[in-house]
Each structure stands twice: as structure tokens, then as C-alpha cells.
N, C-alpha and C positions, 0 to 999 in steps of 0.2 A: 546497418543494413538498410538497404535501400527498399521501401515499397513503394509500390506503384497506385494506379487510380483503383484499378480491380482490387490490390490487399486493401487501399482505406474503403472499399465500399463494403468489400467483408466483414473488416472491423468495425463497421457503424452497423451492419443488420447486428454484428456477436452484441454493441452493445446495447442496443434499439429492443432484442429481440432473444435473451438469452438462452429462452430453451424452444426454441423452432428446433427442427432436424435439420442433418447437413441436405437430406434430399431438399426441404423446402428453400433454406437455403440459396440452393442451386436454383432453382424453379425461378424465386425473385429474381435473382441475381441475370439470369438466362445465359449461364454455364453449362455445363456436363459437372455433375456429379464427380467424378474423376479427377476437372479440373479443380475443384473446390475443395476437394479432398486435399487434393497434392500440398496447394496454398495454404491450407489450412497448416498440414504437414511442417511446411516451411514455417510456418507465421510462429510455429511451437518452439521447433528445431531452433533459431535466430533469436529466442528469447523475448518476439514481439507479444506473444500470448503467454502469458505465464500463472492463467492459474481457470478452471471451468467449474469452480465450488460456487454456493451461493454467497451472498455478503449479507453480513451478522449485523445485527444491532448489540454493540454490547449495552443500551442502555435496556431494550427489550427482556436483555438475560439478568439485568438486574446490574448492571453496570453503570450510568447515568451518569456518575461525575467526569469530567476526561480533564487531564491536565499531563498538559506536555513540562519534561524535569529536564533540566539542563544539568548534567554532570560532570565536574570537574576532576580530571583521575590523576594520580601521580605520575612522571614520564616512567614508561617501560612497562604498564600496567596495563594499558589499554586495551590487548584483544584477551588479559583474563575478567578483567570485569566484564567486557563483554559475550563471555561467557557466561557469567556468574548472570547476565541482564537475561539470559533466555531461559534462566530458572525460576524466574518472577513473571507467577501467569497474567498477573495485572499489566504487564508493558506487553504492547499490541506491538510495539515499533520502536526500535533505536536507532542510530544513523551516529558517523562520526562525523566530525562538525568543523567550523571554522568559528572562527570568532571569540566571544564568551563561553568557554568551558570547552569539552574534547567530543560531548556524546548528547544527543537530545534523544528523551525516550516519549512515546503517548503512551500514555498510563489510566486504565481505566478504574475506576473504584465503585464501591457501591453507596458513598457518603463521605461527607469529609473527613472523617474518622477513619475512617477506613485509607481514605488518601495518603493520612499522616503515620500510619503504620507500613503503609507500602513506603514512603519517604522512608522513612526511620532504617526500614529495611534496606536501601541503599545506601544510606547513609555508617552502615555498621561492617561494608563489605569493603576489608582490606584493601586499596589503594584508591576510594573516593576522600578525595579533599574537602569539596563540599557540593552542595545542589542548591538548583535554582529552580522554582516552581511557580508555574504561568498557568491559571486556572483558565479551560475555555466558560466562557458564559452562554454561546451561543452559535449554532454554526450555523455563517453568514452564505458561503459557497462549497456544498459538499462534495467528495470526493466525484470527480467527472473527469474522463478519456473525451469526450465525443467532441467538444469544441477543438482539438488537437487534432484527432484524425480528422476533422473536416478542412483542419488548415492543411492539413500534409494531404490531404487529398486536391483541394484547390491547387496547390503548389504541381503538385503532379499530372495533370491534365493539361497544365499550363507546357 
């Protein structure tokens, strides 16, 4: 889906500014209300907005270790492990892969002990072969949209 210079300005107030109203919104923006609505609408519908919740610190909730696991699954197993992976409140995130293994998950713990019983816990579920565990030390660039929508906004005005 294509947006234009108006959707990247939207999406930089949505992430600049996440709980303004759509009236204020509009107001910066100097739209109609109407029209902001619509885009907004669109921006849902197309998949480009895909969530208005806040964002969690799982280390805040008591979660603090993060380590991404690299799963290795037996062929023809793949989308039930991946099931069995969204029954494990500790992984935030899984994705199929290329490379080294089938499946990377971010797996939050509250201690390394704790870490190694969530391992243990994939580890015991019928068609993992083996895993691979990358502990973060320290997050150097956190999760950010807004350097993107400014390139796709550059791009677009162009």
C-alpha cells in the first residue's frame, strides 16, 4: 500500500504524540477532522496501523532478562510448534526464519533460572530438535517506526 506525504505526517504525530485526539490531531495537521478520520480509517483497514495499546516494559513487570532462542523443529512440524510457542507467556515474539534453525523467538524471563526453564520448556515440546540461545546484554537501538516514516515521507513529497 502506497501512502502518501499526509499518511507519513499522520503516522509521525500517531508516533511523536500517541494520545492527542483525532480532533487535535486534525487541528496540527490543518485537515478536517473528516479527512483524518477517513486516513486514519485507511491507515487501519491496509494493515499500516496495526495496534492503539500502550507499550509494556516486560522488564518493569518483572521480566528483565530478554533472550532471543533460535529453534530448530523437525520438517512438517513447524506451524504445530508454533502453536504450542503461543502457549508460552514468556515468548513476546516468534517468526519463521532462514538460516540457522526454522523459528526465532524473544523470550522474556524474570532471571536466568528462570530463562533456563522456559528453554527446557521448548526444549521438551514434541518436534524441537534443538535451540539456540543469544542473551541480550543491552539494548543499543530500541524498537522505533519514526526514522522509516520520515524516509517514506521524504520519498513521497519528492
Amino acid at each position: 500500500m502506497a501512502v502518501d506525504e499526509l499518511d507519513t505526517r499522520i503516522l509521525r504525530l500517531l508516533l511523536e504524540q500517541p494520545r492527542t485526539s483525532v480532533r487535535e490531531y486534525a487541528r496540527v495537521l490543518g485537515v478536517a477532522r473528516g479527512t483524518l478520520q477517513a486516513r486514519l480509517d485507511r491507515l487501519e483497514r491496509d494493515g499500516v496501523i496495526t495496534g492503539t495499546g500502550p507499550a509494556l516494559s516486560p522488564a518493569a513487570l518483572g521480566h528483565p532478562v530478554l533472550a532471543f532462542v533460535h529453534i530448530e523443529v523437525t520438517q512438517g512440524h513447524l506451524d504445530d510448534i508454533g502453536e504450542e510457542l503461543a502457549g508460552v507467556p514468556e515468548i513476546v515474539e516468534a517468526f519463521s526464519i532462514t538460516g540457522g534453525g526454522d523459528l526465532m523467538t524473544r523470550v522474556v524471563a524474570r532471571d536466568n533460572a528462570h530463562l533456563e526453564d522456559v528453554i527446557q520448556k521448548l526444549i521438551s515440546m514434541p518436534g524441537v530438535v534443538r535451540t539456540r540461545t543469544e542473551v541480550a546484554l543491552r539494548e543499543r537501538v530500541p524498537h522505533r517506526l519514526l526514522p522509516l516514516v520520515e524516509s517514506i515521507g521524504r520519498a513521497a513529497a519528492k
